[in-house]
N, C-alpha and C positions, 0 to 999 in steps of 0.2 A: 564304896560302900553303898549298896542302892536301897535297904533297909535297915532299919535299928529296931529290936523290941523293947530296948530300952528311951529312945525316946519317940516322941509326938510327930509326924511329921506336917510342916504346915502346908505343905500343897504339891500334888506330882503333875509334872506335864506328861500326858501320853500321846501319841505321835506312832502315826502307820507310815512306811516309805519301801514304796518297789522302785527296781530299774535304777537306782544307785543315782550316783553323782552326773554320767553321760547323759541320761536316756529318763529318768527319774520321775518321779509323783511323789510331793509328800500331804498331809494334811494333821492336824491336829485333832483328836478325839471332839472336841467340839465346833468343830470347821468350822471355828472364827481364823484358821489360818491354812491353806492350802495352795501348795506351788509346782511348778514346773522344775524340775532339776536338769539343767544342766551345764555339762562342761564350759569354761571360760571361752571365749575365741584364742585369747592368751596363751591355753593350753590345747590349741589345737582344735577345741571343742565349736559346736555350731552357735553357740550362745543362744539366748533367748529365754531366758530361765534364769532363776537365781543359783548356787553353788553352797556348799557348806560352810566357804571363807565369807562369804556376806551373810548369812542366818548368824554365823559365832561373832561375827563385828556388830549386827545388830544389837544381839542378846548382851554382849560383854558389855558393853556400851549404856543399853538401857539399866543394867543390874549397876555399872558403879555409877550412875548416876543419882540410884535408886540408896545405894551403900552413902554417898557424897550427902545426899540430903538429910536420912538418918544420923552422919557423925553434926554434921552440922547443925540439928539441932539441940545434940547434946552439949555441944562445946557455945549453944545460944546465942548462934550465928546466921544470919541470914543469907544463904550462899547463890540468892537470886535465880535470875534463867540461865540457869547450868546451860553449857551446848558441848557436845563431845562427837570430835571426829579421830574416827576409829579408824584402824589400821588391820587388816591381819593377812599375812603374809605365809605361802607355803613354800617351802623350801627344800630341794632332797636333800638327802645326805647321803656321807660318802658307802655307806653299808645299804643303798637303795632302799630305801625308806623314809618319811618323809617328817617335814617337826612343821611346828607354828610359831612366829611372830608374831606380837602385837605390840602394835603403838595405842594408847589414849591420848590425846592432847584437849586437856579438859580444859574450856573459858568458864571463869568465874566474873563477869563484870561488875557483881555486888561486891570481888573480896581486890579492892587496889594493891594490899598489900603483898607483894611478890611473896616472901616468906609466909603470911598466915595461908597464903592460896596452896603453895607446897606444902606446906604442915597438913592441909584438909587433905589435899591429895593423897596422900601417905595413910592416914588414917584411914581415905576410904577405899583403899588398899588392901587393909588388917582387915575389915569389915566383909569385903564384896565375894558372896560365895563362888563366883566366876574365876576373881582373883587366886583366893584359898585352893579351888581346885585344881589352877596351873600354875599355882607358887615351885619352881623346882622343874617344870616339865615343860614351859615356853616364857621363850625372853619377852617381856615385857616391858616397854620403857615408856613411861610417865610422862607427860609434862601437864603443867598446872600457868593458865595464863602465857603460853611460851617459854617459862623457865621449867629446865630437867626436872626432874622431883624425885626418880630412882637409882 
């Protein structure tokens, strides 16, 4: 759904990108952000450039830690210096086509408590518009502190 006239929206990113994923240019309508795209070495590609899988680990990343901090001060917690390494993985499948992976493995070193760290985790789960938009569409799996949480 890229508009509602039913509700408000609070902020759109826009974004120009020629030459794709191999050969690529992107930048952001306000060129506070402009790159090189291309292919992995990984995947054969010449490297030297960023990739799609590192923009969406970035963003996923910054947004639930941005969700993590919102639940946490609801629940009147101080969830300290968040740090989250992100994971996203491509995959083909057997219909040639391709899906996404992603790992978060979110440190909390304000939350000791193994269970309140996966309780945050979880909620900022529910919360993170990144999350909500591949709930159903890429595996995701959680950790909070080192322990699973999904």
């Amino acid at each position: 759904m890229a508009t509602s006239p039913t509700r408000a929206a609070l902020y759109t990113a826009k974004a120009h990108v020629t030459g794709g994923r191999a050969q690529g240019h992107g930048r952001t309508s306000d060129g506070a952000l402009e790159v090189d795209l291309r292919a992995p070495a990984e995947m054969g590609g010449e490297g030297g450039g960023t990739n799609p899988e590192e923009l969406f680990a970035i963003g996923y990343a910054a947004c639930f830690e941005s969700s993590l901090g919102a639940v946490a001060r609801r629940q009147k917690l101080d969830a300290g210096d968040v740090a989250i390494d992100s994971k996203v993985t491509l995959y083909p499948t057997e219909d040639r086509t391709f899906q996404l992976g992603v790992v978060l493995d979110v440190t909390l070193p304000a939350i000791e408590d193994d269970e309140t760290a996966v309780e945050l985790v979880r909620a900022a789960d529910l919360v993170c518009p990144y999350s909500n938009a591949t709930r159903g569409n890429v595996e995701v799996e959680l950790r909070a502190n080192g322990v699973a949480a999904s």
